[in-house]
N, C-alpha and C positions, 0 to 999 in steps of 0.2 A: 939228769943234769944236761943241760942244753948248752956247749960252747961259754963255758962257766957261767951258766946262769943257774939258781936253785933258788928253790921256795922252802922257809920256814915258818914255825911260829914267831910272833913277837917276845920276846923276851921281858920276864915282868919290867926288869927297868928301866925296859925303852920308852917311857912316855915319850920326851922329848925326840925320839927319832919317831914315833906316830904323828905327834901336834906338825913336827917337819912337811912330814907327806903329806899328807890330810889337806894343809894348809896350802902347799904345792898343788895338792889337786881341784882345790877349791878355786886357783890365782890361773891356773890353765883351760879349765873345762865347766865352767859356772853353772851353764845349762845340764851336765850332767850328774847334775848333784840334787836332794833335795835342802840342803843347808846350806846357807850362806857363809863367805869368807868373814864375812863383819861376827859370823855368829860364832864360827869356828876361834876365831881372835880373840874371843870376850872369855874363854873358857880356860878356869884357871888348869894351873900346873894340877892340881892337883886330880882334876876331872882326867887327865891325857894319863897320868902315872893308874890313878883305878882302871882303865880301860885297856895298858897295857897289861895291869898282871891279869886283869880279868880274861883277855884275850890271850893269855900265855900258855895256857895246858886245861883247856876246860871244855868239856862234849857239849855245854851251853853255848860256849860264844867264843868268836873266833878272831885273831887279828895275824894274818899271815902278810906275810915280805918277799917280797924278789929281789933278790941282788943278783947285780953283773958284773962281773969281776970284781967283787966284793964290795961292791957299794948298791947300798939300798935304792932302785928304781922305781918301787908299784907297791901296791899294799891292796888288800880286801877285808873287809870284816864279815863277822858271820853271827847271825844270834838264832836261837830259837824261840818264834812265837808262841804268848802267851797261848796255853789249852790244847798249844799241837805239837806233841813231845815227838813225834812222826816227821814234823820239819824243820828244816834246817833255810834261813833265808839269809842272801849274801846283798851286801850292799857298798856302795864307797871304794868298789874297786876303779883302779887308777894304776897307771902306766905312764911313766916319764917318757914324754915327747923322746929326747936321744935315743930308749931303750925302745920304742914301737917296733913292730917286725921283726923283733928278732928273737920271738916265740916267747921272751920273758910272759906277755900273757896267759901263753898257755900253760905252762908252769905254775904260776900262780893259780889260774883256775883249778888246776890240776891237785894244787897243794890244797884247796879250799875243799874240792869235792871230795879228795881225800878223810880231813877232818869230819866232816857230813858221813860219809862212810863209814867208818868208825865210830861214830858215837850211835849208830845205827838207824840211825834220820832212812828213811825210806822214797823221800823226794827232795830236791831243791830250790829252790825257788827265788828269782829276783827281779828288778825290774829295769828296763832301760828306756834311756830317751830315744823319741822316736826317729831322732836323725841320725842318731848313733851309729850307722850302719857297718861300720867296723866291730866294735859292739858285739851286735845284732849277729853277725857272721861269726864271731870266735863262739858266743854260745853255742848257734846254732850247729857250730862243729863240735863242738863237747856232748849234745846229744840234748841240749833244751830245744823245747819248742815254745812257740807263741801262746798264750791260754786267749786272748783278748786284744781288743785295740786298745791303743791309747787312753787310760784312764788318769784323770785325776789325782792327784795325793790326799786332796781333802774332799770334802763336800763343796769347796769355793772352786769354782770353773777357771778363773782369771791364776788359779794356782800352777805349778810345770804337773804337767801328762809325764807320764812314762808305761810304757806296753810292758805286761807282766810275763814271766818266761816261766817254765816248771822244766825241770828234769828229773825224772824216775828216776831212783837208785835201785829198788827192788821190789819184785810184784807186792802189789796190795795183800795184805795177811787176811786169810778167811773169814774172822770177825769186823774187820773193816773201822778207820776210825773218821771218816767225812760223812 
């Protein structure tokens, strides 16, 4: 704990304190996102309630919280892609403007790669925008690196780029799964 800051899980029944943040991060930071505010708005209660229990205690998917003096500031989510039970990818992380700098990210990162850890995930993996450069620096201190430039979300060009990061959690196993 950082100057009462800590990272948890979400709690099943926080839907509504997820749609909160999400929606907060989507009204702050548009460009670093791949979903839109309008999309995130359309989505009933009931999509936000499945996502929190799902993200509440599960080595598949992840929905962790920062609080600062006991109010929720930032959130990340976490899931594991389809065929790579080996990784763990994070996305949606956000940090309330007030709480910037005052390590709440790192904690939350901390909380996230923890999660990864434990479910025995062996790398991490997420992406940011390229101007992120804040960003870009907090991973880069948590021990990811760059894989690529700037790539795409789809096959459509005119869609947002974001540069993919990887962080090792534990050497490659002698049968190998890539």
């Amino acid at each position: 704990m950082t100057d009462g800051i800590h990272g948890r899980h979400i709690r099943p029944d926080e839907g509504p304190l997820l749609r909160r943040l999400r929606l907060a991060a989507l009204a702050d930071s548009p460009a670093a996102f791949w979903q839109t505010l309008e999309a995130a708005r359309a989505q009933p209660t009931a999509e936000w309630a499945r996502r929190a229990e799902a993200g509440a205690d599960s080595p598949a998917e992840l929905v962790a919280i920062v609080e600062r003096a006991g109010e929720a500031v930032g959130m990340v989510q976490g899931f594991t892609p389809t065929g790579r039970p080996w990784l763990r990818e994070l996305g949606a992380m956000w940090i309330a403007p007030a709480a910037r700098g005052t390590g709440a990210a790192d904690v939350l990162l901390a909380t996230a790669l923890g999660w990864a850890g434990r479910a025995g995930a062996e790398a991490v993996k997420l992406w940011v925008a390229p101007a992120n450069r804040p960003a870009r620096r907090l991973y880069i201190r948590h021990g990811f690196v760059v894989l690529s430039g700037p790539r795409p979300v789809t096959d459509d060009p005119s869609v947002k780029t974001f540069i993919p990061m990887l962080r090792p959690l534990y050497p490659a196993r002698a049968h190998g799964h890539r």
